[in-house]
C-alpha positions in Angstrom: -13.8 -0.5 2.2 -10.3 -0.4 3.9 -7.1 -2.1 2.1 -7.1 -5.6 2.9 -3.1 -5.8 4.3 -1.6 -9.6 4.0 1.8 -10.1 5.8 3.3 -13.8 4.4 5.2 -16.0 6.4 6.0 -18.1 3.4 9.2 -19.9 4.4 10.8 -17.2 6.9 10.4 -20.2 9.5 12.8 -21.8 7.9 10.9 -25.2 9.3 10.7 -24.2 12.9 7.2 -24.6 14.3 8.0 -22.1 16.8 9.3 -19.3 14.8 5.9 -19.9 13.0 4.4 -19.2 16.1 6.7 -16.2 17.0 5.9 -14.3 13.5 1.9 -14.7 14.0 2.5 -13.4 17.9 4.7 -10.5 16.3 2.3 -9.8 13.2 -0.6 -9.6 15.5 0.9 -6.1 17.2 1.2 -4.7 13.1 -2.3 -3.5 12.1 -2.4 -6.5 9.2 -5.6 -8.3 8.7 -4.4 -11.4 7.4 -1.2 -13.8 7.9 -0.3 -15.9 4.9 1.5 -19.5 4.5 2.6 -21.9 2.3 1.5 -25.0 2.3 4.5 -27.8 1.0 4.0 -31.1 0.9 7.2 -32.1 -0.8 6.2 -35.6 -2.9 3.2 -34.3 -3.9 4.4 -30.9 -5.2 7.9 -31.6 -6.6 10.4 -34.6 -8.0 14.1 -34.6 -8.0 14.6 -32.7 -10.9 13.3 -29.3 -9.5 16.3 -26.9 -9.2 17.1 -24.2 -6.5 15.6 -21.0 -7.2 18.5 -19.3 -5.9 21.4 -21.8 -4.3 21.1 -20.3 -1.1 21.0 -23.5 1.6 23.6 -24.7 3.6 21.2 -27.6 4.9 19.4 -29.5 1.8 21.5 -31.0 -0.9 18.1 -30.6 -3.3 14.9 -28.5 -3.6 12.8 -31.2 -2.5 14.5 -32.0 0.7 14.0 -28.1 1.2 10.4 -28.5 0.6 9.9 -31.7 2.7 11.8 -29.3 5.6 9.1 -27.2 5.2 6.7 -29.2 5.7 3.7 -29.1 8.6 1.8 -31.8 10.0 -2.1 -31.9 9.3 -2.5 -31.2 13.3 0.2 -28.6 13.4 -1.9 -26.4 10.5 -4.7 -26.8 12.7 -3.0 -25.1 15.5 -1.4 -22.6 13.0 -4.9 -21.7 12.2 -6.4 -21.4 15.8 -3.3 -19.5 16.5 -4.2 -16.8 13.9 -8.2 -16.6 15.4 -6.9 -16.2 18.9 -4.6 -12.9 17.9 -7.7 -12.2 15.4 -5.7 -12.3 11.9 -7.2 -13.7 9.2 -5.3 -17.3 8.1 -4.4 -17.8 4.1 -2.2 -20.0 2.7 -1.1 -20.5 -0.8 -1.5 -24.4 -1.6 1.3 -26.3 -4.0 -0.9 -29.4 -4.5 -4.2 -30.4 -4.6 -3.7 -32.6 -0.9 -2.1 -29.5 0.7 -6.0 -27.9 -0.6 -7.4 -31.1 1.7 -5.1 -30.2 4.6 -6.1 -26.2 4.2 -9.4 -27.0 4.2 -9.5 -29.2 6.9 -7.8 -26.7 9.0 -10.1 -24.4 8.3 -8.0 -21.6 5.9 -10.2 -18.4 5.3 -8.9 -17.4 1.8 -6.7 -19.1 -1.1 -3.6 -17.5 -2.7 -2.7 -19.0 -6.0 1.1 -18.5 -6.6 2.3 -17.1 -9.6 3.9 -20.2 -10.5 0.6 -21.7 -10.2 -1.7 -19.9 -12.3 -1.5 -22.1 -15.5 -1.9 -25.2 -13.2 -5.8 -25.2 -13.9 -6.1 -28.8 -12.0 -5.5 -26.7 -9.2 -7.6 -23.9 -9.8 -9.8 -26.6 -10.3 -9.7 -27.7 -6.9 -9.1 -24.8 -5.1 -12.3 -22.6 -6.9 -14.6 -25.8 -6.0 -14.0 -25.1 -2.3 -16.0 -22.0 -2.6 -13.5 -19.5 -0.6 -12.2 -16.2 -1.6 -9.1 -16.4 -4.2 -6.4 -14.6 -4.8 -4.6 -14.5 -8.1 -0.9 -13.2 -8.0 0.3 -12.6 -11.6 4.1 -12.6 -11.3 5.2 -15.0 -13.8 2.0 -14.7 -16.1 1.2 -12.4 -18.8 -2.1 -10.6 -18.7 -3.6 -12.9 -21.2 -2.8 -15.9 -18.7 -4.1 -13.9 -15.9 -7.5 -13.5 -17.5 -7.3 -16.9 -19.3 -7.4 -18.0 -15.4 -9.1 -15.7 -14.0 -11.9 -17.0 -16.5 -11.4 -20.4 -15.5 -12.1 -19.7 -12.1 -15.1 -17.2 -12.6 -17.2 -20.0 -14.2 -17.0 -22.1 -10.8 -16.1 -19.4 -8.0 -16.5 -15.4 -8.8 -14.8 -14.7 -5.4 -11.5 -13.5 -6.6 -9.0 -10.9 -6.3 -5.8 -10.5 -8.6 -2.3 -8.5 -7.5 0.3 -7.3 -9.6 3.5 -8.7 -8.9 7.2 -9.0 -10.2 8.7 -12.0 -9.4 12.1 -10.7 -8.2 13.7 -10.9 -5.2 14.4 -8.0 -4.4 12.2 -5.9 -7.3 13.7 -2.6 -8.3 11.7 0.1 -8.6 11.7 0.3 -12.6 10.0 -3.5 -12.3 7.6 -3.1 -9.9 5.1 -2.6 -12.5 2.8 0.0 -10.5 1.1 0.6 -14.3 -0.1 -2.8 -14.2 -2.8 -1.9 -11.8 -4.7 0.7 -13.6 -4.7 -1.6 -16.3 -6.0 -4.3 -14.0 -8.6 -2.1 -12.9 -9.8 -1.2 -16.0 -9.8 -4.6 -17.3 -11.3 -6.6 -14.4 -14.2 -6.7 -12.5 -12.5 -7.6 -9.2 -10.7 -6.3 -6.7 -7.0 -5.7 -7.5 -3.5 -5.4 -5.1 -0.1 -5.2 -5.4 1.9 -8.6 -4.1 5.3 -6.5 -3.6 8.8 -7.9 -3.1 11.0 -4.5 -2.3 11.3 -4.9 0.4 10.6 -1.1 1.4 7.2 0.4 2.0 6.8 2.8 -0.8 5.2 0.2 -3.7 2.5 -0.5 -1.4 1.9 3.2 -0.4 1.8 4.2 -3.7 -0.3 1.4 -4.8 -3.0 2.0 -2.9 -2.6 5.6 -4.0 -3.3 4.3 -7.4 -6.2 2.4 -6.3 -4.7 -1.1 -5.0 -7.5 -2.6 -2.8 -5.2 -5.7 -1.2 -1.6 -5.4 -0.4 1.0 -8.4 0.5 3.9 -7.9 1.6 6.5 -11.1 2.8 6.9 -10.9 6.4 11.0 -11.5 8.3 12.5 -10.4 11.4 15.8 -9.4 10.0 16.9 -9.2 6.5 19.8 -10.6 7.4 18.2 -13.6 8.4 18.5 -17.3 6.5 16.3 -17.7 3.8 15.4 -17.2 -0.3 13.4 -14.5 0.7 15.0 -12.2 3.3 16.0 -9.6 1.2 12.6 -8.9 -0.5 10.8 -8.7 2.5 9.8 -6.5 5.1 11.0 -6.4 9.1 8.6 -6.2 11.8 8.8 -2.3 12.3 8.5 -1.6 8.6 4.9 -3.8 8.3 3.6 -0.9 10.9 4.9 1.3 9.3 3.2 0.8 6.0 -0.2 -0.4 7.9 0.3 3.4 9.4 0.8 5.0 5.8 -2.0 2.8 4.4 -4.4 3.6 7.1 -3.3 7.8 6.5 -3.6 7.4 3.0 -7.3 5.9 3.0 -8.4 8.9 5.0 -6.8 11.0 2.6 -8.6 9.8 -0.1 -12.0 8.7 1.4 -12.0 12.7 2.3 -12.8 14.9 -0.7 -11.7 18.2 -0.5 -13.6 21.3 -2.5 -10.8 24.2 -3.3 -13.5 26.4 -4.5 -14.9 26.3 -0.7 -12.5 28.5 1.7 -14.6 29.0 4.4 -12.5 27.1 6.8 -9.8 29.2 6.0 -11.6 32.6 6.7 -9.9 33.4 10.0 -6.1 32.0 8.2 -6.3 34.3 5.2 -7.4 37.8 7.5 -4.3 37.1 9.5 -2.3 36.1 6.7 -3.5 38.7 4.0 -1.8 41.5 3.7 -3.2 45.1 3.6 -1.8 48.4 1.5 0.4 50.7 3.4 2.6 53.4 2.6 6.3 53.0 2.9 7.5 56.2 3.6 6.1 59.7 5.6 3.9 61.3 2.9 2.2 64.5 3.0 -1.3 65.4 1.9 -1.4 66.3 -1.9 0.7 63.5 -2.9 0.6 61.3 -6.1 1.0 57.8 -5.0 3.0 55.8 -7.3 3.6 52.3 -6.8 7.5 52.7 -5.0 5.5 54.1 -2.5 3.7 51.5 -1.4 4.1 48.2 0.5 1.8 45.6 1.9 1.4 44.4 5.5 -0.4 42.0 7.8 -3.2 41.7 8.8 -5.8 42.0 6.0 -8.7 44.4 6.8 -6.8 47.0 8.0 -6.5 49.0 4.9 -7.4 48.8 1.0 -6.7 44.7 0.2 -2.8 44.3 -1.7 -4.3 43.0 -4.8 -6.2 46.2 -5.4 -2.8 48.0 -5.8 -3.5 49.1 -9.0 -6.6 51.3 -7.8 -4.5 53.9 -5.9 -1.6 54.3 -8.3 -1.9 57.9 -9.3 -4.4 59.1 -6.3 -3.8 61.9 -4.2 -3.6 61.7 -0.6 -6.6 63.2 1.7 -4.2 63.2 4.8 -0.8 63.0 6.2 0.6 59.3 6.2 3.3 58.2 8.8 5.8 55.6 7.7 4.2 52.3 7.2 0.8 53.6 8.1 -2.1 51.6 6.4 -3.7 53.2 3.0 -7.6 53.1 3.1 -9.8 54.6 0.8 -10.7 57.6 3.2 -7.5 59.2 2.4 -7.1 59.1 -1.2 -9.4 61.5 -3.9 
């Protein structure tokens, strides 16, 4: 089955309906099979007492007003949604309350993503497993007890679930990115298991699915440069296709299996590669070959093979021999 590739939105709209629009018109030309969301509904998910994450906005005085900026009408996620059939990408959103679950399912949402910041918040695993659609567990700030304690949780109402390793940092470094995590995820859990990356460069994701990752997500913008808590961790436009190229390359890779032990295909390669004995220098008939006399030349077939040297060290020559002249065993006694 091929790698399930997520590109999230998350807030790169910064609020604008129609950059929302623009990023599913531009993610549609990438190769990705899903386009993610988040779904904020600012008094049901947060209070006045929820900090920045990182003091980046020069338009809300507080987190919530952020959140409430963010926020979509219940008719607007229903054209979000038919927006994402009509350029055929699958539409996910992660859900920050249980009424942004009703919205979500009301528009229609194919998949939930549970936030990493939501895994412990089991009265919304509660509702979201109860809807009976595929969910995805990131693990960024949980340990891999609290992964499994959830993971659990959810099993007993809704076994449809897949679980990514993440790092919440933005940007991750390399020595975080935890890419030993998914062995162990694989070795520990029955489901499927990705890598939620926040590099922002294509080579976690490569690598991942190298290692067996079976869902990537990767946070979607149109210039790092752009306004936003998470421009710098994510991915541009031309880097997504990029790494949908290199996933796609990388699946054939290792769908194909390879037997070294069968050269057959390399029969014609290794006669015009392989080398064949010759002499190196005009030698008469009576000669005792020694091994300064000898050098080894293309193609192979033409004379005794070069790794059979040691055969016709100490022989005596049949014949004449020009200068580079191939050695076969007609002329040695």
């Amino acid at each position: 089955m091929s790698v399930y590739i997520i590109a999230e939105i998350g807030q790169a709209h910064d609020g604008s309906l129609g950059i929302l629009h623009s990023y599913i018109d531009a993610l549609s030309t990438t190769g990705v099979n899903a386009v993610k969301f988040q779904t904020h509904i600012a008094e049901a998910e947060s209070s006045e007492y929820e900090k920045f994450r990182v003091n980046f906005s020069y338009v809300d005085k507080t987190r919530f007003d952020y959140w409430r900026r963010m926020e979509f009408s219940l008719e607007q996620w229903v054209e979000i949604k038919n927006h994402c059939d009509q350029v055929g990408l699958d539409f996910i959103s992660s859900p920050f309350s249980n009424k942004a679950v009703d919205i979500l399912e009301y528009a229609g949402v194919k998949a939930y993503k549970i936030g990493s910041g939501e895994v412990n918040n089991y009265l919304l695993l509660e509702k979201v497993s109860k809807t009976g659609k595929p969910i995805i567990i990131s693990s960024g700030l949980s340990s891999l007890r609290e992964v499994s304690d959830a993971v659990e949780f959810v099993k007993a109402i809704n076994d449809n679930i897949s679980i990514l390793q993440c790092t919440t940092s933005y940007p991750v470094q390399p020595k975080d990115i935890g890419l030993n995590v998914i062995k162990e995820m694989k070795d520990k859990f029955e489901f499927p298991i990705g890598l939620s990356d926040h590099s922002g460069e294509i080579f976690p994701s490569i690598a991942a699915v190298s290692l067996g990752a079976e869902m990537l997500e990767v946070h979607a913008v149109f210039s790092k440069n752009m306004f936003g808590p998470d421009s710098s961790s994510s991915l541009e436009i031309s880097q997504i296709k990029e790494l949908v190229r290199g996933v796609r390359y990388i699946e054939v890779s290792l769908s194909n299996i390879v037997d070294k032990n069968n050269t057959n295909a390399n029969t014609n390669a290794k006669n015009m590669f392989g080398k064949s004995l010759s002499v190196n220098k005009s030698m008469k008939k009576g000669a005792s070959i020694t091994f300064d006399d000898l050098d080894a030349k293309k193609p192979a077939g033409r004379g005794i093979p070069a790794s059979e040297f040691k055969s016709v060290l100490g022989k005596t020559l049949l014949t004449n021999l020009d200068r580079y002249q191939f050695l076969n065993t007609r002329d040695i006694e």
